[in-house]
C-alpha positions in Angstrom: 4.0 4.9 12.3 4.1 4.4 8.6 7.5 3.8 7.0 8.3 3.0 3.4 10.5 -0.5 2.5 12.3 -1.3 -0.6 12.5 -4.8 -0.8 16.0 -6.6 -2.0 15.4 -10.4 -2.5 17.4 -13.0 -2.4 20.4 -11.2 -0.8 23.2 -12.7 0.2 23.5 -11.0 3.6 20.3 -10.4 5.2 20.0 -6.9 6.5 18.1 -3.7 7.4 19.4 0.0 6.3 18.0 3.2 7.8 18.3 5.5 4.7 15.9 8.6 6.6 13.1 9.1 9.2 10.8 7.0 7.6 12.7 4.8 4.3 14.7 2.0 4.6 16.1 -0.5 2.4 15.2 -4.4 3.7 17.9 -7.2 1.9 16.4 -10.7 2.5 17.4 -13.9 1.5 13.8 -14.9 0.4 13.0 -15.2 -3.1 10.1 -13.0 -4.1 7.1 -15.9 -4.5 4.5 -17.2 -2.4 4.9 -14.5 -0.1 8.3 -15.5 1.4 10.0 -12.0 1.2 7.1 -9.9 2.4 7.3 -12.5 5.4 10.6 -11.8 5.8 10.8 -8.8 5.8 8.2 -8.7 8.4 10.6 -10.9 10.6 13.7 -8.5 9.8 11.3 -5.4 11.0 10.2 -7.0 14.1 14.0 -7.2 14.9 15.1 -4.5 13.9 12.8 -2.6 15.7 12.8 -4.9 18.7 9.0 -5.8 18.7 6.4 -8.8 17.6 6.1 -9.7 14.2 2.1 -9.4 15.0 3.4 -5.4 15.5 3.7 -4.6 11.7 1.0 -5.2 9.1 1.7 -4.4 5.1 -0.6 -1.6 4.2 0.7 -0.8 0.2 2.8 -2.7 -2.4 2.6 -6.7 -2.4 3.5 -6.9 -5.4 5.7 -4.4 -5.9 9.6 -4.1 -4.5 8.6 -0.8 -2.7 6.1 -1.8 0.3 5.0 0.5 2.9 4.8 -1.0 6.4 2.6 0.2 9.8 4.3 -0.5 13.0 2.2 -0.4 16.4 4.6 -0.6 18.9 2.5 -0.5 21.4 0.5 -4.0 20.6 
C-alpha cells in the first residue's frame, strides 16, 4: 500500500491525521536535517499503523515536505 505524507516539522505535539484513503498529514517534533524527520515519521507510521518500523520504506520525496510511503504489513 502506497500512501502520501506531508511532513510538519518541528511540531509541538507529535501526531498523525487521516485526511482520506491514502493522505495523511505526519506533525513531528524532528527538525528537518540529517534525516531526523523522515525517521520520525517512519516511527509515527509504525505506530499508527501498529506494525515494525522495518514495515515502511520511503519510496518519493526526501527532500521535499510531501513524501510518499510503502507499508508491507505483512513483513
Amino acid at each position: 500500500m502506497k500512501i502520501s505524507v506531508k511532513v510538519h516539522p518541528n511540531s509541538k505535539k507529535p501526531r498523525i491525521i487521516k485526511n482520506d484513503l491514502e493522505n495523511f498529514d505526519a506533525y513531528v517534533n524532528q527538525p528537518a536535517t540529517d534525516n531526523r524527520a523522515n525517521n520520525a515519521v517512519i516511527e509515527s507510521l509504525a505506530e499508527y499503523f501498529q506494525i515494525k518500523t522495518s514495515s515502511i520504506r520511503l519510496r518519493l520525496g526526501n527532500k521535499s515536505k510531501t513524501k510518499v510511503f510503502e507499508i508491507n504489513k505483512f513483513r
